[in-house]
ZADREN-110271 format. One line per 2 residues: number of its first residue (from 1); their letters; for each residue y, z, x of C-alpha. Coordinates in nm, 3 decimals. Example, Ala and Ser with C-alpha at 12.3 -4.5 7.8 and 13.67 -1.06 7.14 Angstrom:
! ZADREN-110271
1 = as = -0.450,0.780,1.230; -0.106,0.714,1.367;
END
This chain:
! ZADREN-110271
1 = xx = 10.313,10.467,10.133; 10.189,10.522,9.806;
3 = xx = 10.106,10.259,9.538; 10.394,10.363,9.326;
5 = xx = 10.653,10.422,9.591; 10.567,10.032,9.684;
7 = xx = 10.579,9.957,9.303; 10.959,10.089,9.314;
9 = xx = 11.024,9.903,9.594; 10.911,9.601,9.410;
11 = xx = 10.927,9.395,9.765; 10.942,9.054,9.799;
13 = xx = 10.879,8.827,10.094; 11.127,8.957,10.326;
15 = xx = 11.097,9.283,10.196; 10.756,9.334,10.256;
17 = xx = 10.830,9.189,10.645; 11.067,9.476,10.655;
19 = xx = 10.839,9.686,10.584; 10.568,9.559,10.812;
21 = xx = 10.838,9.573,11.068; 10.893,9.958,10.991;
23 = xx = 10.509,10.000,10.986; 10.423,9.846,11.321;
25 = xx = 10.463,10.044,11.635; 10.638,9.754,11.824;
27 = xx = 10.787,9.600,11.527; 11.156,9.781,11.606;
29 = xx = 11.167,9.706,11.920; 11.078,9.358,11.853;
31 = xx = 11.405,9.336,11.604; 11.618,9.506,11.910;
33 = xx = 11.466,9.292,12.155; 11.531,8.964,11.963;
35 = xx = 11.922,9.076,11.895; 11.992,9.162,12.257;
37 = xx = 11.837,8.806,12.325; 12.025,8.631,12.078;
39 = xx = 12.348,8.762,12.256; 12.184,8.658,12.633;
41 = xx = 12.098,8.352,12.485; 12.512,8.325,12.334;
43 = xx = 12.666,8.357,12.718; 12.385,8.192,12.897;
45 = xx = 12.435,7.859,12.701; 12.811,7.898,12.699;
47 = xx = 12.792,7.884,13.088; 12.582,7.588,13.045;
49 = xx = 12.821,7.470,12.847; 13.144,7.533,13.079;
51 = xx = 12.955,7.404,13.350; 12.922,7.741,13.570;
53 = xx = 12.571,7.623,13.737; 12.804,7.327,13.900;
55 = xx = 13.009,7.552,14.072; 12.740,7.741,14.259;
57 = xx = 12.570,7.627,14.576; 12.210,7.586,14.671;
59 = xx = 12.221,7.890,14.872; 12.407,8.091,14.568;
61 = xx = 12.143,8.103,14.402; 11.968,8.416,14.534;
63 = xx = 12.313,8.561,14.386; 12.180,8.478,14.027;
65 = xx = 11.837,8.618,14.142; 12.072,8.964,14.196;
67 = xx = 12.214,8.912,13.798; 11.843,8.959,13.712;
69 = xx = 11.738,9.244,13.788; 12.006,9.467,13.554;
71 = xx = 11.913,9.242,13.227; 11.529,9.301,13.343;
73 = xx = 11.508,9.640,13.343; 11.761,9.689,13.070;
75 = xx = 11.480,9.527,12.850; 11.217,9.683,12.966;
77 = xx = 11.385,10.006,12.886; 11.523,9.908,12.572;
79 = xx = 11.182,9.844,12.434; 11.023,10.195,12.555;
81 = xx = 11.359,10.299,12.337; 11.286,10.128,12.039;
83 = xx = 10.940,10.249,12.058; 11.035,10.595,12.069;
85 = xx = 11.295,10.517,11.771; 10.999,10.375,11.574;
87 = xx = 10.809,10.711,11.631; 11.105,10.953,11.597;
89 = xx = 11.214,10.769,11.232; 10.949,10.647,11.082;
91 = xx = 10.655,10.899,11.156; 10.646,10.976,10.813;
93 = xx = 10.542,10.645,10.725; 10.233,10.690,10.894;
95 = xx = 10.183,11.010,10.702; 10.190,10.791,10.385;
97 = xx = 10.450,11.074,10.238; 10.795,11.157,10.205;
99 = xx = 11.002,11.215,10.481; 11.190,11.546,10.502;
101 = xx = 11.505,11.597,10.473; 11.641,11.614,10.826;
103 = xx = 11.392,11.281,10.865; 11.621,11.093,10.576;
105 = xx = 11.952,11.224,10.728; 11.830,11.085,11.068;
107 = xx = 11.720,10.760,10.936; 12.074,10.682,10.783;
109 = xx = 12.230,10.732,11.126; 11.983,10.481,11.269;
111 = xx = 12.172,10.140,11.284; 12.531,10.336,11.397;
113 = xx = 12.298,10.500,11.700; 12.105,10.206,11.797;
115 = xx = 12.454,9.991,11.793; 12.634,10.260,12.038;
117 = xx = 12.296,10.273,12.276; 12.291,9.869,12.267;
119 = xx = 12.656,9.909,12.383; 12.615,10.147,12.635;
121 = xx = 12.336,9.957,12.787; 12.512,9.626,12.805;
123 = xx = 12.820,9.763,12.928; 12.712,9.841,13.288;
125 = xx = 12.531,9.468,13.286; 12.805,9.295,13.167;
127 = xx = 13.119,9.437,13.452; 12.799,9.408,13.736;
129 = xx = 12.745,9.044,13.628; 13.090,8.956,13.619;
131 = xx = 13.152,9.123,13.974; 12.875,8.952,14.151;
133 = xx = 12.852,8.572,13.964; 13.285,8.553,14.017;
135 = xx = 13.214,8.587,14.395; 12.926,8.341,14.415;
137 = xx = 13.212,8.076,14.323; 13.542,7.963,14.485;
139 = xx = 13.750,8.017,14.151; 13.615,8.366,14.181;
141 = xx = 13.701,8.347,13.765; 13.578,8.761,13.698;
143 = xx = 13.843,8.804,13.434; 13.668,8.466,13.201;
145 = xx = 13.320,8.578,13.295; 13.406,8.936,13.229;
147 = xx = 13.576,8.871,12.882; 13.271,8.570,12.839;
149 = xx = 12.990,8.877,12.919; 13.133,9.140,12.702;
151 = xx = 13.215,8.880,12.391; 12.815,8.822,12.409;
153 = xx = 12.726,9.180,12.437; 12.946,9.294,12.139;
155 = xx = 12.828,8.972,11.954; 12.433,9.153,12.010;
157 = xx = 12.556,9.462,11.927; 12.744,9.383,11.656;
159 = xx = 12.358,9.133,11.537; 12.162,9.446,11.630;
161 = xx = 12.356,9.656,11.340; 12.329,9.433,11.105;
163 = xx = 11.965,9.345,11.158; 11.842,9.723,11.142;
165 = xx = 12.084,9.833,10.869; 11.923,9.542,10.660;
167 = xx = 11.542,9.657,10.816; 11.561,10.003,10.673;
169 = xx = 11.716,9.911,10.334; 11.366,9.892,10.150;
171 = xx = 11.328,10.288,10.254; 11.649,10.406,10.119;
173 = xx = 11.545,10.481,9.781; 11.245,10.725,9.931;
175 = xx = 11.536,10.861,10.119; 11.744,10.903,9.822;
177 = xx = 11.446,11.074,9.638; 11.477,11.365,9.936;
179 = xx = 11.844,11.383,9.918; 11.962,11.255,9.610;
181 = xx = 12.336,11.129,9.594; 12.389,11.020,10.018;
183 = xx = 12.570,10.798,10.191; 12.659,10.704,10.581;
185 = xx = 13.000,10.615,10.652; 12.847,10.326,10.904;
187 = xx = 12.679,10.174,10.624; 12.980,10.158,10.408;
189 = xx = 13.059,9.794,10.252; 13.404,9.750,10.483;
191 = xx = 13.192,9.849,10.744; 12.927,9.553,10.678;
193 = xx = 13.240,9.353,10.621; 13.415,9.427,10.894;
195 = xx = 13.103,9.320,11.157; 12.993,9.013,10.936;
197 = xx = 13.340,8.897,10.988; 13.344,9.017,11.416;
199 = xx = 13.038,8.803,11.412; 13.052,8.519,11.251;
201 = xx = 13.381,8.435,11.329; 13.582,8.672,11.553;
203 = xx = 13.339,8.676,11.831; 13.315,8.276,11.824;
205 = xx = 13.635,8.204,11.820; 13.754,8.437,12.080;
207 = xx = 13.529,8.269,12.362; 13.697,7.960,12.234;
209 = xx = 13.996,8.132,12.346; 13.842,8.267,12.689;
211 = xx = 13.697,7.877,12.754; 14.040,7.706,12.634;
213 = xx = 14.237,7.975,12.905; 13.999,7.900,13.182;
215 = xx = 14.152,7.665,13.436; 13.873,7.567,13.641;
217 = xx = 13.689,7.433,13.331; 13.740,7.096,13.228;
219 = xx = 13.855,6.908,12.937; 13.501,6.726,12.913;
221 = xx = 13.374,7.087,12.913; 13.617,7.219,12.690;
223 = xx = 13.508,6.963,12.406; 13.154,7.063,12.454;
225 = xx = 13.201,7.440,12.384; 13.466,7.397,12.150;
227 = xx = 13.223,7.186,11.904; 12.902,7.412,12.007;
229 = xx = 13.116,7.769,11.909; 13.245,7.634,11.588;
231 = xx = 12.895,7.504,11.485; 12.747,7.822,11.570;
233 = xx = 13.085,8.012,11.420; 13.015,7.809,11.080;
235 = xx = 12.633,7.832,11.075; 12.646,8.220,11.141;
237 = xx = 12.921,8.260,10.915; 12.727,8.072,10.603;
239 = xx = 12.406,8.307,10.645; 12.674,8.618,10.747;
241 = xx = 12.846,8.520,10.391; 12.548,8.453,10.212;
243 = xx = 12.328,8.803,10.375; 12.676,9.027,10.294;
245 = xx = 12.727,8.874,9.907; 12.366,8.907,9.817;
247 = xx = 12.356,9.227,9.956; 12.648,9.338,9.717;
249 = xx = 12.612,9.125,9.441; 12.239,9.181,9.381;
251 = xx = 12.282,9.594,9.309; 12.650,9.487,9.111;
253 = xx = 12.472,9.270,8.869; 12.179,9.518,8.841;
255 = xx = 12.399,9.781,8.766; 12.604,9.586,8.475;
257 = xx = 12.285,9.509,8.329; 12.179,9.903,8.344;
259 = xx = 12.568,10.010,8.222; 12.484,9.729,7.916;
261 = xx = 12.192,9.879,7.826; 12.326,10.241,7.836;
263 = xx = 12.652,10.156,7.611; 12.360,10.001,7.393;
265 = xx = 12.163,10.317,7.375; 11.950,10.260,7.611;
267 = xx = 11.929,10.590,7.797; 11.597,10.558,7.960;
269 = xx = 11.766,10.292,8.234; 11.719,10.370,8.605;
271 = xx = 11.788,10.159,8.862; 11.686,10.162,9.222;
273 = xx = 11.898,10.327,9.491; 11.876,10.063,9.731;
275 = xx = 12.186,10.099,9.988; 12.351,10.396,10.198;
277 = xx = 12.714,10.284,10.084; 12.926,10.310,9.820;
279 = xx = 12.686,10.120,9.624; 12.441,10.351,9.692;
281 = xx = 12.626,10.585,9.550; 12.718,10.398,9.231;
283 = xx = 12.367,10.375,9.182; 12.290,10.695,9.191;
285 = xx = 12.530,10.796,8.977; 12.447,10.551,8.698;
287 = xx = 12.126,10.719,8.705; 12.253,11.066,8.701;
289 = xx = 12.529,10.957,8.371; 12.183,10.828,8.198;
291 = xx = 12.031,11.145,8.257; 12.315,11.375,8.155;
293 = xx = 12.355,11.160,7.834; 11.972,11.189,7.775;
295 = xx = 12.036,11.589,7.799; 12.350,11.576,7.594;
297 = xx = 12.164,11.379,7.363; 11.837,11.627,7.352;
299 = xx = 12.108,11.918,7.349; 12.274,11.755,7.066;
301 = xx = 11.965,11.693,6.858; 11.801,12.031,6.925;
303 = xx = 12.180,12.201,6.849; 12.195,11.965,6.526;
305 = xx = 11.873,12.118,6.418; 11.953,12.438,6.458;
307 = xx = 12.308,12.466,6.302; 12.322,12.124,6.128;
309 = xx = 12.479,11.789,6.203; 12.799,11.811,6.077;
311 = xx = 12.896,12.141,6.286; 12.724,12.032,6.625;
313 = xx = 12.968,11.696,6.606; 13.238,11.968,6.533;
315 = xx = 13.154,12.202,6.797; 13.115,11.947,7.022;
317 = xx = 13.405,11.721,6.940; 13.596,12.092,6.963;
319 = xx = 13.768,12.280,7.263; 13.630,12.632,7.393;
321 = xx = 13.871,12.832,7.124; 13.761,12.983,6.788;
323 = xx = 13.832,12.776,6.481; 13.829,12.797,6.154;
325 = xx = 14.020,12.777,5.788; 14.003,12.888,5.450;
327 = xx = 13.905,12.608,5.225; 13.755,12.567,4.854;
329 = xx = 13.369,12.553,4.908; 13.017,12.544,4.684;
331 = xx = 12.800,12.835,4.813; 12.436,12.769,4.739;
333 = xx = 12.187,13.070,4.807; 11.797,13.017,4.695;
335 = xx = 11.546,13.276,4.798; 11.178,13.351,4.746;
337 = xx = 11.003,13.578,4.490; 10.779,13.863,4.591;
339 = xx = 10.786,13.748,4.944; 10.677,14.109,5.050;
341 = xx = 10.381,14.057,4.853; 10.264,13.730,4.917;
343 = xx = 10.344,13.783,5.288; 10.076,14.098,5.285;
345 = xx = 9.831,13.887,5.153; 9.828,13.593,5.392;
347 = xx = 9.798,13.535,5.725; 10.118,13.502,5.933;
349 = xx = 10.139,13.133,6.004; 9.978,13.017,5.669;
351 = xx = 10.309,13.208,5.512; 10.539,13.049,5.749;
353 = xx = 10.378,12.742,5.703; 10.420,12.762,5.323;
355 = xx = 10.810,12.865,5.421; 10.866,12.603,5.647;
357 = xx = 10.784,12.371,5.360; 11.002,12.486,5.115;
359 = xx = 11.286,12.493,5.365; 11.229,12.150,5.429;
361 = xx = 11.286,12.060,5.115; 11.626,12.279,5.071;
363 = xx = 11.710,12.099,5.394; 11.666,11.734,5.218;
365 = xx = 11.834,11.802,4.906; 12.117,11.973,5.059;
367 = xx = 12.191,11.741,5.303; 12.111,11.403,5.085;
369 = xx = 12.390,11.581,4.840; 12.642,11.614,5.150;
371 = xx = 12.571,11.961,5.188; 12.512,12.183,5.512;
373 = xx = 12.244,12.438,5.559; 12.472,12.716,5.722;
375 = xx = 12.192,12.975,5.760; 11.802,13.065,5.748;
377 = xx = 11.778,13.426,5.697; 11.411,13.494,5.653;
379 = xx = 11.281,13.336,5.326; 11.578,13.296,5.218;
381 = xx = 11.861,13.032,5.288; 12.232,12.981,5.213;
383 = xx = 12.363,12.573,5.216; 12.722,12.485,5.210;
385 = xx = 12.888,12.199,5.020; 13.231,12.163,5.126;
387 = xx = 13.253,12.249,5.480; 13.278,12.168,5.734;
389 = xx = 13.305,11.846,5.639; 13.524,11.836,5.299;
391 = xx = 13.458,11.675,4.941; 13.672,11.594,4.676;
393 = xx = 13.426,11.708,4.464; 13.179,12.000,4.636;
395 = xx = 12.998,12.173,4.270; 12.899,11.832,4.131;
397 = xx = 12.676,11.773,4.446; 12.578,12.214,4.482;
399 = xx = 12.461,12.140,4.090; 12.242,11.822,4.153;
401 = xx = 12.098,11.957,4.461; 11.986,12.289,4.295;
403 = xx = 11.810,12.151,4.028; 11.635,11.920,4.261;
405 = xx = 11.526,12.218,4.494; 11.408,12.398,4.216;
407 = xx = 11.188,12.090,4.046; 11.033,12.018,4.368;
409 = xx = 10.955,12.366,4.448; 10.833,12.413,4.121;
411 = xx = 10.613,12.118,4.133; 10.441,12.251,4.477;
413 = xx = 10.333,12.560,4.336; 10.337,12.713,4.605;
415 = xx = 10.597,12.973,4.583; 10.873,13.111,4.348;
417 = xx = 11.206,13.067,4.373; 11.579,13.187,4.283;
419 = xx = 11.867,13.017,4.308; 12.253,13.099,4.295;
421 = xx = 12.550,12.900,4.285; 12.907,13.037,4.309;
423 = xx = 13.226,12.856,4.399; 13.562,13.012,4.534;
425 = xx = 13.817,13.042,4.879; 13.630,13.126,5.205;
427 = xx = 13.708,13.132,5.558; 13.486,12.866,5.721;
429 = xx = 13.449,12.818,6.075; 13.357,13.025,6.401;
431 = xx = 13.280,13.365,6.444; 13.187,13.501,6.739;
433 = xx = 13.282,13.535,7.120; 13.386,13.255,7.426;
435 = xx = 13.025,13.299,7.503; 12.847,13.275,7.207;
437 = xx = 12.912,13.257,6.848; 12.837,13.059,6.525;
439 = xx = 13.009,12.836,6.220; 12.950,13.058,5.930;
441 = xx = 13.139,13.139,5.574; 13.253,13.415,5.476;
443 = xx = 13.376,13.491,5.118; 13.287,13.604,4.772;
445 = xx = 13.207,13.293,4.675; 12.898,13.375,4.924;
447 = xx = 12.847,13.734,4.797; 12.840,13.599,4.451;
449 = xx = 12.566,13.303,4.547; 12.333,13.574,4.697;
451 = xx = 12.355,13.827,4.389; 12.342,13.566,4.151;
453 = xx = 12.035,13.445,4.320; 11.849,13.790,4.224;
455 = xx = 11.958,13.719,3.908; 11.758,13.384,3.863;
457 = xx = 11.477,13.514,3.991; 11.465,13.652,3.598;
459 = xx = 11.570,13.324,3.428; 11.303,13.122,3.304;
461 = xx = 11.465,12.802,3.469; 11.502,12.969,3.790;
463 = xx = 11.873,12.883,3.823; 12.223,13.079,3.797;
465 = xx = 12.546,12.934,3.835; 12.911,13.084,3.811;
467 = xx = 13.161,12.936,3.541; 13.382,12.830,3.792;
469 = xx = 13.123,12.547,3.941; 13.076,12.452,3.615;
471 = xx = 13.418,12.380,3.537; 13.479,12.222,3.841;
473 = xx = 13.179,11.989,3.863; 13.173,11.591,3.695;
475 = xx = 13.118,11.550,3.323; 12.825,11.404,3.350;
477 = xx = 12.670,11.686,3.578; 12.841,11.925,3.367;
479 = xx = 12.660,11.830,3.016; 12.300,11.937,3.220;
481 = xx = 12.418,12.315,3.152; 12.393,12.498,2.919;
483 = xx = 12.626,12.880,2.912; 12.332,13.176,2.967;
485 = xx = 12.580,13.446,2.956; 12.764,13.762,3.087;
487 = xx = 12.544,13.893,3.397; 12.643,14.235,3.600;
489 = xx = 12.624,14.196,3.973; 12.579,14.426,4.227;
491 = xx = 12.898,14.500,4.383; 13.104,14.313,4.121;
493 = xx = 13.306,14.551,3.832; 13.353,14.283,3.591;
495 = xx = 13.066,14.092,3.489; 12.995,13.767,3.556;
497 = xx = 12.984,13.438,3.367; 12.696,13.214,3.435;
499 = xx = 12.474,12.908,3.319; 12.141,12.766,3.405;
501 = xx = 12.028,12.409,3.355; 11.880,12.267,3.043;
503 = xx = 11.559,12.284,2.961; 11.455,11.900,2.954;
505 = xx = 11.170,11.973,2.645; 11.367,12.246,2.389;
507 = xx = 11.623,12.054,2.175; 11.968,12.087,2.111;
END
């Protein structure tokens, strides 16, 4: 495994025995081995306990010799099995790679098939044992040692699930990398409940209830396993309860602390997929909302820059149907003098470079004046004030931000500007199709903007506004203008009234 799938993994103590475990050819079998013991060891010492070896005779005890050989070569064959388990899930280990993807659904079915195969082994051990140890005694008791013999092996089964469900847990997020959001319905948290329960206390408590119901065993006895089974029912229980909380608790509390940090604005979180349940699951898709907000986010941004702020929070606030009103709006249309010529005699990017300058500064003072830039259309741009966000007052802001566009362009020296302002009723919102289509304005409050703006290109102070912003702009922005005078337009009969800013250095 690779130096950054281990950093993932960020093992500890027991996690990096797991993964020894997973790593060493016997070290699965070795885990089976020790659960199937555990559940030997759970009816031996319970018939110590009762007192079976007291009701056998000297010569009975070839009988137990008999008992032997099932349990004997059920080990020996359940460690050639975990072997081959070993080498048929975790080959890919020794590859030092991913597995593939029918290797990570395989793994997930590991603990549910090595629980059913534990079970099937123990089953033919556990009706043979009871058969021949009830006749080797005068009670001939087979219905206690049968329910004593199948209460240990579903006690080992029930260990041996447990154990390897909590052995593979440090390679579930590798398997999550291959399959992304998975999850085994035998690794579900009821699941894990359910057994942690069967074990610690179920199990216990019902061979209390086979050793109470036996007749031949006496009270002396009785005490004896009573007190052993509810020491080992509370002792199992404690590290049952304390295995099943951490295991749940642990991924809850790292998941707050991710869900904190993304309702912060924290969308670079990621946490660990770290379990084949629900949780698992969860995990995953905390990491998947932090990467669809990331997107939305990018989306956002790169659709903000394209059509502006104010109509990407519209558009996306919006439904999927075309909008739009007719409101009272400040048109503002500059454009660039001789562009033709200047273009010819520069190289392409040096004159988009020297555009992509003065846009950015139509982009500042439009929006620092609570204005939208609707459109680029070459070298020439039209900005909105008004929609689609309104303004009590839209030409007091149109006026300020012209006269700053034109005194910063101006001081560049770069390039030559013209710049129109016209005010009047336009319909302002969506045009366009389901599939595509685009916030624009369309009025003659725009028409007027753009021939006005051909105009200025002939006024010394580089600016042309209608009489209707003027009258409707702020007294104090209004005493900056001064009244040029009638202009024709192109496309307008009646000529137009219009004004340009004062000139700063020629008296009144």
């Amino acid at each position: 495994m690779s130096d950054a799938k281990a950093a993932r993994l960020r093992p500890g103590a027991i996690t990096r025995l797991m993964l020894w475990s997973l790593r060493a050819r016997w070290g699965l079998a070795t885990v089976v081995i020790a659960a199937h013991l555990s559940g030997l060891a759970v009816i031996v010492t319970e018939l110590l306990l009762i007192g079976f070896p007291g009701r056998l005779d000297a010569d009975q005890l070839n009988g137990l010799l008999v008992v032997a050989i099932y349990p004997t070569l059920a080990f020996l064959i359940g460690i050639g099995l975990a072997i081959r388990d070993r080498d048929g899930y975790f080959a890919w280990l020794d590859r030092s790679g991913k597995p593939t993807p029918g290797e990570a659904r395989r793994l997930l079915h590991l603990p549910i098939a090595v629980t059913f195969r534990s079970l099937a082994m123990w089953a033919p051990g556990v009706l043979l044992s009871a058969i021949v140890l009830a006749r080797l005694t005068t009670e001939d008791d087979f219905t206690v040692l049968l329910a004593m013999f199948t209460i240990g092996g579903l006690e080992s089964a029930g260990l041996t699930y447990l154990i390897v469900d909590r052995l593979i847990r440090p390679v579930v997020p590798i398997v999550a990398g291959v399959l992304g959001a998975t999850m085994h319905w035998s690794s579900s948290v009821s699941v894990r409940v359910a057994l942690a329960w069967a074990v610690s206390g179920a199990m216990p408590l019902s061979a209390l209830i086979v050793v109470l119901a036996d007749p031949a065993t006496s009270y002396e006895h009785r005490i004896r396993t009573g007190i052993y089974l509810a020491a080992i029912s509370l002792a199992v229980g404690v590290l049952a309860t304390w295995a099943l909380s951490r295991a749940v608790a642990a991924p809850l509390r790292a998941l707050r602390i991710a869900v904190d940090r993304i309702t912060q604005g924290d969308l670079d979180v990621r946490v660990s997929v770290r379990s084949a349940s629900e949780i698992g699951r969860l995990e995953h898709s905390v990491n998947e909302m932090s990467a669809n907000l990331r997107e939305r986010l990018r989306m956002r941004d790169v659709f903000g820059r394209h059509v502006g702020e104010e109509v990407a929070e519209r558009a996306l606030a919006g439904g999927i149907d075309l909008t739009g009103d007719v409101r009272e709006v400040t048109a503002l249309f500059v454009d660039v003098t001789g562009s033709v010529a200047i273009s010819t005699g520069l190289p392409p990017q040096e004159f988009v470079a020297k555009l992509n300058r003065l846009m950015a500064t139509v982009v500042a003072a439009t929006e620092d004046n609570d204005g939208l830039v609707n459109k680029f259309e070459g070298d020439a741009a039209l900005c909105i004030f008004g929609a689609p966000i309104a303004l009590a007052d839209n030409a007091t802001p149109a006026l300020r931000a012209a006269r700053r566009i034109r005194d910063e362009i101006a001081a560049a020296g770069e390039l030559d500007i013209g710049i129109g302002v016209a005010r009047g009723r336009v319909f302002a919102g969506d045009l366009g199709t389901d599939t595509r289509r685009e916030y624009t304005v369309i009025g003659d409050a725009v028409n007027a903007a753009a021939r006005l703006t051909t105009r200025a290109k002939e006024v010394p102070r580089r600016i042309l506004v209608s009489q209707s912003v003027i009258e409707a702009a702020a007294d104090h922005e209004r005493e900056k203008w001064v009244k040029y005078g009638a202009v024709a337009l192109r496309g307008i009969t009646e000529p137009t009234s219009s004004w340009t800013d004062r000139d700063p250095g020629v008296s009144t």
